[in-house]
C-alpha positions in Angstrom: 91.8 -58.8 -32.5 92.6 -60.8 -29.7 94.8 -58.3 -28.0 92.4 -55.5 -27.9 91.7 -54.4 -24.4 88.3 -54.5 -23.7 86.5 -51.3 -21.8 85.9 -52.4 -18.1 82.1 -52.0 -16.8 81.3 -48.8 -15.8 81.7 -48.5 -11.8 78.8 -47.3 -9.8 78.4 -43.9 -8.8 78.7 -42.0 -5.7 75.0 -41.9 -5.2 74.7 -45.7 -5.0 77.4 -45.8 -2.6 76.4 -42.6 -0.9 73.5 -43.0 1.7 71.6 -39.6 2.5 70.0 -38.7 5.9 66.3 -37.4 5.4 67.8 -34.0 7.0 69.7 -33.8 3.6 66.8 -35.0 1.7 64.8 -32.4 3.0 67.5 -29.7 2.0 68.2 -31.5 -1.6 64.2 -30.8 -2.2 64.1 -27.6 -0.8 67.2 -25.9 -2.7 65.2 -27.4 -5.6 61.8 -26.1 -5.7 63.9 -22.7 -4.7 65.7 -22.7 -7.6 62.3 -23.5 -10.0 60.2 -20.8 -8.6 62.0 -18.0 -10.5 61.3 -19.7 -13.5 58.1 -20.3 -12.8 57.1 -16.6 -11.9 58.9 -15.4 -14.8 56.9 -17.9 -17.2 53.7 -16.8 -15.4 54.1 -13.0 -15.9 55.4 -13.7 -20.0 51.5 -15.4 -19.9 49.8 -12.7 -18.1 51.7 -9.7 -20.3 50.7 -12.1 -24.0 47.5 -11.9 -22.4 46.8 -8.5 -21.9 48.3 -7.6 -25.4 45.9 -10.1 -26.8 43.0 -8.5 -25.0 43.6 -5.5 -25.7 44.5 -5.6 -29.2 41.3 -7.8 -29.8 38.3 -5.2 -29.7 34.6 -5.3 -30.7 32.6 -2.9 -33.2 32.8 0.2 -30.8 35.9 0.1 -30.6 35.7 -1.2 -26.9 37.4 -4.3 -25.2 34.7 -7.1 -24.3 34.2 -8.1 -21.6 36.2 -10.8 -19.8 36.8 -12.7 -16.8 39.3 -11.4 -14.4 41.4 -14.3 -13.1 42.1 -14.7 -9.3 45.8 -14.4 -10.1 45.7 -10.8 -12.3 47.6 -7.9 -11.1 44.4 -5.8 -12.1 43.2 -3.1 -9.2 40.0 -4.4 -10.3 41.3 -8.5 -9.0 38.9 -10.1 -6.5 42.1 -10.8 -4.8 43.7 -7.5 -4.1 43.2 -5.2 -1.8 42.6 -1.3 -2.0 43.9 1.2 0.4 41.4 3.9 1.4 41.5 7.0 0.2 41.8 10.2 2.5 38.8 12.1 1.1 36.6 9.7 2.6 35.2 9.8 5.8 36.1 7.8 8.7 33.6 5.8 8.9 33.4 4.7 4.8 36.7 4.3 5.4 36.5 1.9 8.4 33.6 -0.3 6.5 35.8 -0.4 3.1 38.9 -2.0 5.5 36.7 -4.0 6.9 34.8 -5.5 3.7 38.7 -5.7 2.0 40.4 -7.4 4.4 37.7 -10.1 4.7 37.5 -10.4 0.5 41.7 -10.8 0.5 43.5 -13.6 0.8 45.8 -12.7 3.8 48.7 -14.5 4.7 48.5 -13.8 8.6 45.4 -13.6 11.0 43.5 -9.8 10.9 42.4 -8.5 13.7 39.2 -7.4 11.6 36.0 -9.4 11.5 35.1 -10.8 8.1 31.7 -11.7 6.8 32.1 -15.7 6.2 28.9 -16.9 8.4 28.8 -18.3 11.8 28.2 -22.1 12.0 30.7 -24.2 13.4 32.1 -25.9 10.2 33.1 -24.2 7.5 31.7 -20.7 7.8 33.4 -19.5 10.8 32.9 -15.5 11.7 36.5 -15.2 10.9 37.1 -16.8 7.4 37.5 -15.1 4.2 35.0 -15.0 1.4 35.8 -16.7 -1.5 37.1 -14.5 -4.4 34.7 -15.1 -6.7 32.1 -13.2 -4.2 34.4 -9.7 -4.6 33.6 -6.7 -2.7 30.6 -5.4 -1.5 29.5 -3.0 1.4 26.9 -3.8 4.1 24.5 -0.5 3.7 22.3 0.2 7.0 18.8 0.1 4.8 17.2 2.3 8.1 18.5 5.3 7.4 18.6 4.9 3.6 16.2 7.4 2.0 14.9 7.4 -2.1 16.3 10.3 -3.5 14.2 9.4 -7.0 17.8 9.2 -8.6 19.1 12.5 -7.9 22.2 13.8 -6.2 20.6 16.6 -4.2 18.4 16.0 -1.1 15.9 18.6 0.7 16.2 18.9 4.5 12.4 17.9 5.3 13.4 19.9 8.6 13.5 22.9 7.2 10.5 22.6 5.0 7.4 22.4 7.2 5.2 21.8 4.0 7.0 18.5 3.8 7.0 17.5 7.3 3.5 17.8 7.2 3.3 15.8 4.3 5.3 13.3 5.9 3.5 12.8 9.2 0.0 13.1 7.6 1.3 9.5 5.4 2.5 8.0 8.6 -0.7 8.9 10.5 -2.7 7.3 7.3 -0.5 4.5 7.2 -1.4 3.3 10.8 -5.1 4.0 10.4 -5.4 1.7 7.4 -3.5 -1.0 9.9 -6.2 -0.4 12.4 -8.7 -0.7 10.1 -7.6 -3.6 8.4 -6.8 -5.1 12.2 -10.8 -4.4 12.9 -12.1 -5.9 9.8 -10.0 -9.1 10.2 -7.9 -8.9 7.6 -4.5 -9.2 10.0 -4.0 -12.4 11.5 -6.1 -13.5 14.5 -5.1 -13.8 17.9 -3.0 -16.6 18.7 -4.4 -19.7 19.8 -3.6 -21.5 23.4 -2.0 -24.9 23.6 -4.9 -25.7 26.2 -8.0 -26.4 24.7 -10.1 -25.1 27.7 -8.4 -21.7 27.5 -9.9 -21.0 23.4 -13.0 -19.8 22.6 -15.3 -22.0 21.2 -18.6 -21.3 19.0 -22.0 -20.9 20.5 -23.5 -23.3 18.5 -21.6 -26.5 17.7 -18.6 -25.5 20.2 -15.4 -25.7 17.7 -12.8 -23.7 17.8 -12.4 -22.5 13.9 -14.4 -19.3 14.6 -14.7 -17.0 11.8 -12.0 -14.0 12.2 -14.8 -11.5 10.8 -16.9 -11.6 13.4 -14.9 -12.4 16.1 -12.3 -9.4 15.5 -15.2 -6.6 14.2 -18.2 -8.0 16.0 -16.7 -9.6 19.1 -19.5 -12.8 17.9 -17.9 -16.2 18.5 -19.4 -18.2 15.7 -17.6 -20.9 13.1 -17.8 -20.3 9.1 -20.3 -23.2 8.8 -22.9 -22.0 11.8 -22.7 -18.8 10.1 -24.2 -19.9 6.8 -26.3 -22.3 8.4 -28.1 -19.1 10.4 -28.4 -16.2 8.0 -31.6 -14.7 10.2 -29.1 -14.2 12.9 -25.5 -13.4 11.0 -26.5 -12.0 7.6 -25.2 -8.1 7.2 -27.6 -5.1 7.3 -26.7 -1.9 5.4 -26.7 1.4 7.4 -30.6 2.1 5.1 -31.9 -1.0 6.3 -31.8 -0.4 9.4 -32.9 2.7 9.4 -36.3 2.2 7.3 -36.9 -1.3 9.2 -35.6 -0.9 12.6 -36.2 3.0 13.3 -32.3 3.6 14.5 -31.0 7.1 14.4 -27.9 8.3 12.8 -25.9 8.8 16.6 -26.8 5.5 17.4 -25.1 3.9 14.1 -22.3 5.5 14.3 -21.8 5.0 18.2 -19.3 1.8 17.9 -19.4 0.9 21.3 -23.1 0.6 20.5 -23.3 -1.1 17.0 -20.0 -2.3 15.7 -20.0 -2.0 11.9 -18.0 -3.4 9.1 -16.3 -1.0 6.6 -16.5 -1.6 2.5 -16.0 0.7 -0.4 -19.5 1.8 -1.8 -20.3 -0.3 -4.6 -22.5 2.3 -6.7 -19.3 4.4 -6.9 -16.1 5.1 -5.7 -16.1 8.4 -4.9 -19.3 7.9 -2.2 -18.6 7.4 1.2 -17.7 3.8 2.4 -20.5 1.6 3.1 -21.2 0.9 6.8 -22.8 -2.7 7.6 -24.2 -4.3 10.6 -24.6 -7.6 12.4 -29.1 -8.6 12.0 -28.6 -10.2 15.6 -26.7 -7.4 17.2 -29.5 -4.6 15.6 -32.2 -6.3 16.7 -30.8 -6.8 20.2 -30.5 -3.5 20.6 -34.1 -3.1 18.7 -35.8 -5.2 20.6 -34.1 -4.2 24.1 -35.8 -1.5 26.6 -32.9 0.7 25.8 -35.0 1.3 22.4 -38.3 -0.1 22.1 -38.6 -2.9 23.9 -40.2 -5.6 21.8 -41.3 -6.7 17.9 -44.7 -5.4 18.4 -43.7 -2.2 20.0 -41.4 -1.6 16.7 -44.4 -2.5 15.0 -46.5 -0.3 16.5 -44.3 3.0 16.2 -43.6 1.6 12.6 -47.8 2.0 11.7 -48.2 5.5 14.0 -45.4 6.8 11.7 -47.0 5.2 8.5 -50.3 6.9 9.2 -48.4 10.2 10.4 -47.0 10.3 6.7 -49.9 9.7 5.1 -51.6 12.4 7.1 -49.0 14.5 6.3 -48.9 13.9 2.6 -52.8 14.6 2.6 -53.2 18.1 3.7 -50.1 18.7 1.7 -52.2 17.9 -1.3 -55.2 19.6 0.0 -52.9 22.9 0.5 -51.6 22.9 -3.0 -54.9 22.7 -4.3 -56.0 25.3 -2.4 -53.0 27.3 -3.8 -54.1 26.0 -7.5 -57.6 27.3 -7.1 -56.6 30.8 -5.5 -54.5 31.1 -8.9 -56.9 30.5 -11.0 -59.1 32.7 -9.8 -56.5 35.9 -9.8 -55.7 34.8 -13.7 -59.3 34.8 -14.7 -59.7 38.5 -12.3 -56.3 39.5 -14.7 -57.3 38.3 -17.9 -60.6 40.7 -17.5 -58.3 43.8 -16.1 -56.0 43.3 -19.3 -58.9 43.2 -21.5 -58.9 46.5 -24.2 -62.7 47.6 -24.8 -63.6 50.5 -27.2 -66.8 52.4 -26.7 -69.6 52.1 -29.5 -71.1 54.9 -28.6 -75.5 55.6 -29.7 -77.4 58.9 -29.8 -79.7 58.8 -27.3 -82.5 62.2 -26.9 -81.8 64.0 -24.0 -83.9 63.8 -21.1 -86.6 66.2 -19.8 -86.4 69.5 -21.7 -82.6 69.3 -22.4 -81.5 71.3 -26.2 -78.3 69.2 -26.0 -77.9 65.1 -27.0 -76.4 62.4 -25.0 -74.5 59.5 -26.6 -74.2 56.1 -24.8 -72.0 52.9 -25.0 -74.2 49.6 -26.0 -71.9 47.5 -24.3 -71.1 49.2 -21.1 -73.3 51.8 -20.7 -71.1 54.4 -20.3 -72.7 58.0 -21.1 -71.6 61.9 -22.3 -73.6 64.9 -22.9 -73.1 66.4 -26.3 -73.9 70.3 -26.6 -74.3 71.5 -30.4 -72.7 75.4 -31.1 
Protein backbone atom coordinates (compact mmCIF):
# COMPACT_ATOMS: atom_id res chain seq x y z
CA UNK A 1 0.00 0.00 0.00
CA UNK A 2 2.88 2.00 0.40
CA UNK A 3 3.80 2.09 -3.18
CA UNK A 4 0.57 3.38 -4.48
CA UNK A 5 0.99 6.60 -6.31
CA UNK A 6 -1.08 9.03 -4.91
CA UNK A 7 -3.33 11.48 -7.43
CA UNK A 8 -1.54 14.95 -7.48
CA UNK A 9 -3.96 18.02 -6.61
CA UNK A 10 -5.83 19.21 -9.25
CA UNK A 11 -4.03 22.34 -11.03
CA UNK A 12 -5.90 25.48 -11.33
CA UNK A 13 -7.61 26.31 -14.42
CA UNK A 14 -7.08 28.72 -17.13
CA UNK A 15 -9.63 31.12 -15.77
CA UNK A 16 -7.67 31.73 -12.53
CA UNK A 17 -4.64 32.23 -14.41
CA UNK A 18 -6.37 34.05 -17.17
CA UNK A 19 -7.05 37.81 -16.48
CA UNK A 20 -9.99 39.36 -18.73
CA UNK A 21 -10.18 43.02 -19.86
CA UNK A 22 -13.76 44.58 -19.20
CA UNK A 23 -13.88 44.87 -23.19
CA UNK A 24 -14.04 41.05 -23.09
CA UNK A 25 -16.28 41.02 -20.28
CA UNK A 26 -18.58 43.02 -21.94
CA UNK A 27 -18.56 40.67 -25.08
CA UNK A 28 -18.63 37.34 -22.71
CA UNK A 29 -22.11 38.96 -21.30
CA UNK A 30 -23.32 39.97 -24.40
CA UNK A 31 -22.85 36.71 -26.53
CA UNK A 32 -24.68 35.39 -23.50
CA UNK A 33 -27.96 37.08 -23.05
CA UNK A 34 -27.81 36.57 -27.13
CA UNK A 35 -27.81 33.23 -26.92
CA UNK A 36 -30.82 33.06 -23.99
CA UNK A 37 -33.19 35.27 -25.77
CA UNK A 38 -34.25 32.50 -28.29
CA UNK A 39 -35.11 30.42 -25.60
CA UNK A 40 -36.75 32.82 -23.94
CA UNK A 41 -39.09 33.93 -26.88
CA UNK A 42 -39.76 30.41 -27.69
CA UNK A 43 -40.87 29.64 -23.99
CA UNK A 44 -43.01 32.80 -24.06
CA UNK A 45 -45.01 32.07 -27.24
CA UNK A 46 -45.47 27.85 -25.91
CA UNK A 47 -47.25 30.13 -22.74
CA UNK A 48 -49.22 32.49 -24.91
CA UNK A 49 -50.42 29.47 -27.50
CA UNK A 50 -51.42 27.03 -23.82
CA UNK A 51 -53.15 30.09 -23.11
CA UNK A 52 -55.27 30.65 -25.84
CA UNK A 53 -56.22 26.88 -26.11
CA UNK A 54 -57.20 27.17 -22.49
CA UNK A 55 -59.33 30.13 -23.20
CA UNK A 56 -60.82 29.01 -25.67
CA UNK A 57 -61.69 25.67 -24.82
CA UNK A 58 -63.00 27.02 -21.39
CA UNK A 59 -66.60 28.55 -22.31
CA UNK A 60 -69.60 29.67 -20.28
CA UNK A 61 -73.41 28.58 -20.54
CA UNK A 62 -73.91 30.37 -24.00
CA UNK A 63 -71.53 28.81 -25.42
CA UNK A 64 -69.43 32.05 -25.46
CA UNK A 65 -65.71 32.77 -24.15
CA UNK A 66 -65.78 35.07 -20.92
CA UNK A 67 -64.38 37.70 -20.75
CA UNK A 68 -60.75 38.25 -20.01
CA UNK A 69 -58.00 40.54 -19.67
CA UNK A 70 -55.82 41.17 -22.60
CA UNK A 71 -52.24 41.27 -21.51
CA UNK A 72 -49.88 44.10 -22.70
CA UNK A 73 -47.71 41.45 -24.39
CA UNK A 74 -50.70 39.41 -26.65
CA UNK A 75 -50.42 39.34 -30.27
CA UNK A 76 -54.29 40.12 -30.33
CA UNK A 77 -55.35 42.98 -33.00
CA UNK A 78 -57.39 43.89 -30.09
CA UNK A 79 -53.67 44.52 -27.70
CA UNK A 80 -53.44 47.99 -26.13
CA UNK A 81 -50.09 47.75 -27.54
CA UNK A 82 -50.41 47.19 -31.22
CA UNK A 83 -51.07 49.38 -33.65
CA UNK A 84 -53.63 49.33 -36.60
CA UNK A 85 -53.12 50.47 -40.03
CA UNK A 86 -55.95 52.59 -41.55
CA UNK A 87 -58.05 51.28 -43.79
CA UNK A 88 -58.60 53.01 -47.33
CA UNK A 89 -62.38 53.31 -47.21
CA UNK A 90 -62.07 55.86 -44.68
CA UNK A 91 -61.72 59.32 -45.16
CA UNK A 92 -58.74 61.39 -44.92
CA UNK A 93 -59.32 62.97 -42.16
CA UNK A 94 -60.59 59.71 -39.86
CA UNK A 95 -57.77 58.37 -41.10
CA UNK A 96 -55.32 61.17 -40.03
CA UNK A 97 -57.07 61.26 -36.33
CA UNK A 98 -56.86 57.21 -36.02
CA UNK A 99 -52.79 57.62 -36.83
CA UNK A 100 -52.63 60.07 -34.69
CA UNK A 101 -54.53 58.47 -31.57
CA UNK A 102 -52.38 55.04 -32.51
CA UNK A 103 -49.15 56.19 -32.66
CA UNK A 104 -49.54 58.00 -29.30
CA UNK A 105 -51.28 54.62 -27.63
CA UNK A 106 -48.09 52.34 -29.03
CA UNK A 107 -45.15 51.76 -27.62
CA UNK A 108 -42.71 53.01 -30.36
CA UNK A 109 -39.21 52.31 -30.45
CA UNK A 110 -38.05 55.60 -32.21
CA UNK A 111 -39.35 59.33 -31.82
CA UNK A 112 -42.87 60.06 -34.08
CA UNK A 113 -43.15 62.92 -35.67
CA UNK A 114 -46.96 62.85 -34.50
CA UNK A 115 -48.24 64.63 -31.41
CA UNK A 116 -49.55 62.30 -28.74
CA UNK A 117 -52.04 63.13 -26.06
CA UNK A 118 -49.87 62.58 -22.69
CA UNK A 119 -50.55 66.27 -20.96
CA UNK A 120 -48.34 69.23 -20.88
CA UNK A 121 -46.68 69.87 -17.48
CA UNK A 122 -43.12 69.82 -17.32
CA UNK A 123 -42.57 66.43 -15.40
CA UNK A 124 -43.92 63.53 -16.46
CA UNK A 125 -46.71 64.45 -18.80
CA UNK A 126 -44.88 65.88 -21.60
CA UNK A 127 -47.01 66.73 -24.95
CA UNK A 128 -44.95 64.08 -26.57
CA UNK A 129 -45.11 60.91 -24.32
CA UNK A 130 -47.12 57.94 -24.90
CA UNK A 131 -50.15 56.96 -22.94
CA UNK A 132 -49.92 54.16 -20.90
CA UNK A 133 -51.47 50.94 -22.31
CA UNK A 134 -53.79 50.32 -20.04
CA UNK A 135 -55.71 53.67 -21.34
CA UNK A 136 -56.08 51.95 -25.09
CA UNK A 137 -57.46 53.87 -27.90
CA UNK A 138 -59.83 56.41 -28.06
CA UNK A 139 -60.72 59.30 -30.58
CA UNK A 140 -61.02 63.02 -29.63
CA UNK A 141 -64.70 63.81 -31.24
CA UNK A 142 -65.20 67.74 -31.92
CA UNK A 143 -68.64 67.77 -29.55
CA UNK A 144 -69.57 71.30 -31.77
CA UNK A 145 -70.57 69.92 -34.67
CA UNK A 146 -71.90 66.65 -33.16
CA UNK A 147 -75.72 66.46 -33.60
CA UNK A 148 -78.39 63.72 -31.75
CA UNK A 149 -79.57 61.62 -34.30
CA UNK A 150 -82.10 59.87 -31.40
CA UNK A 151 -80.09 56.62 -32.30
CA UNK A 152 -80.66 56.34 -35.86
CA UNK A 153 -78.43 56.07 -38.95
CA UNK A 154 -80.17 58.45 -41.23
CA UNK A 155 -80.17 62.25 -40.77
CA UNK A 156 -82.57 64.95 -42.45
CA UNK A 157 -80.92 67.99 -44.04
CA UNK A 158 -82.72 70.79 -41.82
CA UNK A 159 -81.68 72.91 -45.04
CA UNK A 160 -83.87 71.52 -47.19
CA UNK A 161 -86.81 71.28 -44.84
CA UNK A 162 -88.02 74.86 -44.08
CA UNK A 163 -90.67 73.41 -41.54
CA UNK A 164 -87.61 72.45 -39.52
CA UNK A 165 -85.53 75.38 -39.80
CA UNK A 166 -88.21 77.20 -38.50
CA UNK A 167 -88.61 75.01 -35.80
CA UNK A 168 -85.10 75.32 -35.12
CA UNK A 169 -84.73 79.15 -35.01
CA UNK A 170 -88.10 79.68 -33.17
CA UNK A 171 -86.09 77.30 -30.01
CA UNK A 172 -83.03 79.42 -30.38
CA UNK A 173 -85.07 82.67 -30.32
CA UNK A 174 -86.95 81.12 -27.06
CA UNK A 175 -83.93 79.99 -25.65
CA UNK A 176 -82.37 83.62 -25.45
CA UNK A 177 -85.54 85.19 -24.24
CA UNK A 178 -85.75 82.97 -21.19
CA UNK A 179 -81.87 84.15 -20.60
CA UNK A 180 -83.00 87.72 -20.76
CA UNK A 181 -85.65 87.15 -18.68
CA UNK A 182 -84.08 85.26 -16.14
CA UNK A 183 -81.02 88.05 -16.46
CA UNK A 184 -83.97 90.83 -15.57
CA UNK A 185 -85.43 89.02 -12.75
CA UNK A 186 -82.04 88.33 -11.09
CA UNK A 187 -81.73 85.02 -11.32
CA UNK A 188 -78.07 85.24 -13.36
CA UNK A 189 -75.31 86.32 -11.36
CA UNK A 190 -74.94 90.07 -10.57
CA UNK A 191 -72.64 92.46 -11.88
CA UNK A 192 -69.22 92.04 -10.74
CA UNK A 193 -68.00 93.93 -7.86
CA UNK A 194 -64.95 96.65 -7.84
CA UNK A 195 -61.88 96.07 -5.83
CA UNK A 196 -62.42 99.83 -4.75
CA UNK A 197 -64.87 100.26 -2.24
CA UNK A 198 -65.83 103.86 -3.50
CA UNK A 199 -66.53 102.62 -6.98
CA UNK A 200 -69.74 99.96 -5.59
CA UNK A 201 -72.97 100.93 -4.96
CA UNK A 202 -74.06 101.11 -1.63
CA UNK A 203 -77.78 100.95 -0.06
CA UNK A 204 -79.75 104.02 0.61
CA UNK A 205 -80.41 103.30 3.95
CA UNK A 206 -77.63 101.80 6.12
CA UNK A 207 -74.93 102.20 3.14
CA UNK A 208 -73.63 98.42 2.67
CA UNK A 209 -72.81 96.95 -0.13
CA UNK A 210 -74.82 93.41 -0.08
CA UNK A 211 -77.71 94.90 -2.04
CA UNK A 212 -80.36 92.66 -2.96
CA UNK A 213 -79.93 91.30 -6.76
CA UNK A 214 -83.87 91.60 -7.15
CA UNK A 215 -84.23 94.94 -7.02
CA UNK A 216 -81.17 96.12 -8.15
CA UNK A 217 -81.27 94.07 -11.59
CA UNK A 218 -85.36 94.32 -12.21
CA UNK A 219 -86.03 97.63 -10.38
CA UNK A 220 -82.76 99.44 -10.68
CA UNK A 221 -83.51 100.17 -6.37
CA UNK A 222 -80.21 99.93 -4.47
CA UNK A 223 -81.41 98.47 -1.22
CA UNK A 224 -79.80 95.48 1.14
CA UNK A 225 -81.94 92.20 2.03
CA UNK A 226 -82.35 93.47 5.66
CA UNK A 227 -83.61 97.30 4.82
CA UNK A 228 -85.87 95.62 2.66
CA UNK A 229 -87.80 93.72 5.26
CA UNK A 230 -87.31 96.27 7.64
CA UNK A 231 -89.53 98.78 5.14
CA UNK A 232 -92.30 96.80 3.59
CA UNK A 233 -94.53 100.28 3.08
CA UNK A 234 -91.79 101.15 0.68
CA UNK A 235 -90.51 97.58 -0.99
CA UNK A 236 -93.45 95.21 -0.60
CA UNK A 237 -94.78 93.96 -4.25
CA UNK A 238 -98.16 95.21 -5.78
CA UNK A 239 -99.99 92.96 -8.19
CA UNK A 240 -101.00 94.50 -11.64
CA UNK A 241 -105.09 94.66 -9.75
CA UNK A 242 -103.88 96.49 -7.00
CA UNK A 243 -102.77 99.04 -8.57
CA UNK A 244 -105.27 99.49 -10.72
CA UNK A 245 -108.36 99.52 -8.07
CA UNK A 246 -106.03 101.65 -5.51
CA UNK A 247 -103.85 103.73 -7.49
CA UNK A 248 -106.08 104.48 -10.74
CA UNK A 249 -103.15 103.41 -13.42
CA UNK A 250 -104.16 102.42 -16.82
CA UNK A 251 -103.24 99.34 -18.63
CA UNK A 252 -100.48 101.40 -21.17
CA UNK A 253 -99.01 102.71 -18.33
CA UNK A 254 -98.32 99.11 -16.63
CA UNK A 255 -97.10 97.70 -19.27
CA UNK A 256 -94.76 100.71 -20.40
CA UNK A 257 -91.32 99.27 -18.69
CA UNK A 258 -89.47 102.27 -18.96
CA UNK A 259 -92.31 103.60 -16.80
CA UNK A 260 -93.02 100.82 -14.16
CA UNK A 261 -90.54 97.98 -14.21
CA UNK A 262 -92.36 94.77 -13.23
CA UNK A 263 -91.33 91.45 -11.95
CA UNK A 264 -92.53 88.36 -13.96
CA UNK A 265 -94.08 85.04 -12.02
CA UNK A 266 -96.21 82.17 -13.12
CA UNK A 267 -99.96 82.88 -12.12
CA UNK A 268 -100.61 81.08 -9.06
CA UNK A 269 -104.52 80.31 -9.60
CA UNK A 270 -103.43 78.36 -12.69
CA UNK A 271 -100.96 77.60 -15.02
CA UNK A 272 -102.40 78.09 -18.08
CA UNK A 273 -103.25 82.11 -17.17
CA UNK A 274 -101.11 84.64 -18.15
CA UNK A 275 -97.90 85.33 -15.92
CA UNK A 276 -98.43 87.55 -13.07
CA UNK A 277 -96.96 91.04 -13.41
CA UNK A 278 -95.78 92.70 -9.96
CA UNK A 279 -94.65 96.06 -9.01
CA UNK A 280 -92.31 98.00 -6.67
CA UNK A 281 -95.25 100.12 -3.78
CA UNK A 282 -92.48 103.00 -3.78
CA UNK A 283 -91.95 103.20 -7.51
CA UNK A 284 -96.17 103.16 -8.08
CA UNK A 285 -96.74 105.62 -5.89
CA UNK A 286 -93.91 107.85 -7.24
CA UNK A 287 -95.32 107.89 -10.28
CA UNK A 288 -98.92 108.19 -8.36
CA UNK A 289 -98.21 110.82 -6.45
CA UNK A 290 -96.00 112.78 -9.26
CA UNK A 291 -97.70 115.72 -11.61
CA UNK A 292 -97.15 113.33 -14.41
CA UNK A 293 -100.37 111.54 -12.85
CA UNK A 294 -102.19 113.21 -10.18
CA UNK A 295 -100.08 115.00 -8.25
CA UNK A 296 -100.63 114.24 -4.69
CA UNK A 297 -102.49 111.63 -1.91
CA UNK A 298 -105.47 113.77 -1.68
CA UNK A 299 -105.80 114.45 -5.39
CA UNK A 300 -105.86 110.37 -5.80
CA UNK A 301 -108.27 110.57 -3.11
CA UNK A 302 -110.34 112.95 -4.55
CA UNK A 303 -110.68 111.30 -8.15
CA UNK A 304 -110.98 107.95 -6.13
CA UNK A 305 -114.64 109.44 -4.30
CA UNK A 306 -115.75 111.43 -7.85
CA UNK A 307 -115.54 107.95 -9.42
CA UNK A 308 -117.20 106.17 -6.30
CA UNK A 309 -120.14 108.49 -6.51
CA UNK A 310 -120.07 108.24 -10.52
CA UNK A 311 -120.72 104.42 -10.01
CA UNK A 312 -123.15 104.64 -7.63
CA UNK A 313 -125.04 107.13 -9.80
CA UNK A 314 -124.66 104.98 -12.47
CA UNK A 315 -125.80 101.78 -10.81
CA UNK A 316 -129.05 103.87 -9.64
CA UNK A 317 -130.71 104.84 -12.78
CA UNK A 318 -129.66 101.49 -13.98
CA UNK A 319 -132.03 100.14 -11.40
CA UNK A 320 -134.55 102.75 -11.95
CA UNK A 321 -134.55 101.75 -15.90
CA UNK A 322 -135.06 98.11 -15.25
CA UNK A 323 -137.91 98.79 -13.19
CA UNK A 324 -139.29 100.90 -15.57
CA UNK A 325 -138.85 97.98 -18.08
CA UNK A 326 -140.52 95.59 -15.31
CA UNK A 327 -143.53 97.73 -14.96
CA UNK A 328 -144.07 98.34 -18.85
CA UNK A 329 -144.19 94.33 -18.91
CA UNK A 330 -146.44 93.90 -16.64
CA UNK A 331 -148.74 96.00 -17.97
CA UNK A 332 -148.63 94.44 -21.79
CA UNK A 333 -149.10 90.76 -19.86
CA UNK A 334 -152.17 91.84 -18.03
CA UNK A 335 -153.37 93.88 -21.70
CA UNK A 336 -152.53 89.98 -23.22
CA UNK A 337 -154.00 87.87 -20.73
CA UNK A 338 -157.46 89.93 -21.44
CA UNK A 339 -156.95 89.70 -25.44
CA UNK A 340 -156.41 85.75 -25.03
CA UNK A 341 -159.34 85.51 -22.96
CA UNK A 342 -162.35 83.05 -24.83
CA UNK A 343 -165.91 84.52 -23.91
CA UNK A 344 -169.11 82.87 -25.10
CA UNK A 345 -172.31 84.98 -25.46
CA UNK A 346 -175.31 84.13 -23.08
CA UNK A 347 -177.59 85.51 -25.09
CA UNK A 348 -181.54 86.94 -23.34
CA UNK A 349 -184.85 87.76 -25.26
CA UNK A 350 -185.33 91.09 -25.03
CA UNK A 351 -188.99 92.79 -26.71
CA UNK A 352 -188.29 94.77 -29.54
CA UNK A 353 -188.38 98.35 -29.38
CA UNK A 354 -191.09 100.73 -30.68
CA UNK A 355 -193.55 98.87 -32.91
CA UNK A 356 -191.04 96.24 -34.09
CA UNK A 357 -192.98 92.41 -35.02
CA UNK A 358 -189.45 90.88 -34.76
CA UNK A 359 -187.37 90.05 -31.10
CA UNK A 360 -183.94 91.10 -30.17
CA UNK A 361 -181.64 88.82 -28.11
CA UNK A 362 -178.86 90.40 -25.99
CA UNK A 363 -175.56 89.12 -24.23
CA UNK A 364 -175.80 89.62 -20.14
CA UNK A 365 -172.27 90.02 -19.95
CA UNK A 366 -171.20 92.16 -22.80
CA UNK A 367 -174.05 93.49 -24.06
CA UNK A 368 -173.77 92.51 -27.39
CA UNK A 369 -177.16 92.56 -29.46
CA UNK A 370 -179.00 90.79 -32.77
CA UNK A 371 -182.36 91.21 -34.20
CA UNK A 372 -184.30 87.96 -34.55
CA UNK A 373 -187.11 87.93 -37.36
CA UNK A 374 -189.68 84.91 -36.92
CA UNK A 375 -190.94 83.31 -40.65
Amino acid sequence: MASRVRTPPPAGGVGAQLQLTPEQVRQFEANRLKGESPIQERERLQRQHVQQQQQQQATNPNGKRPLTLIPADSTSPTAPGRRHEPSLSRTASVANASNALQNATGSGAGPSNQKHFGGADGKGGVDNAPLKSMIGQYVEYDLSTLKNSRGGFLLESEEDDPRRLRERQMQEELRLKRLENARVQGQLRGATMSLDRDQNPTCVHCGTSDLDDQLRAVFGVMCCTNCKKERPEMYSLLTKTECKEDYLLTEPELRDVDLMPHLLRPNPHRPTYSNMMLFLRCQVEAFAFSDAKWGSPEALDAEFERREAEKKDKKSKKFAKKLTELRKKTRTNVWHRRQEAEHKHEFETVPAEGDGEGTVQRCAECGFQIDVESF
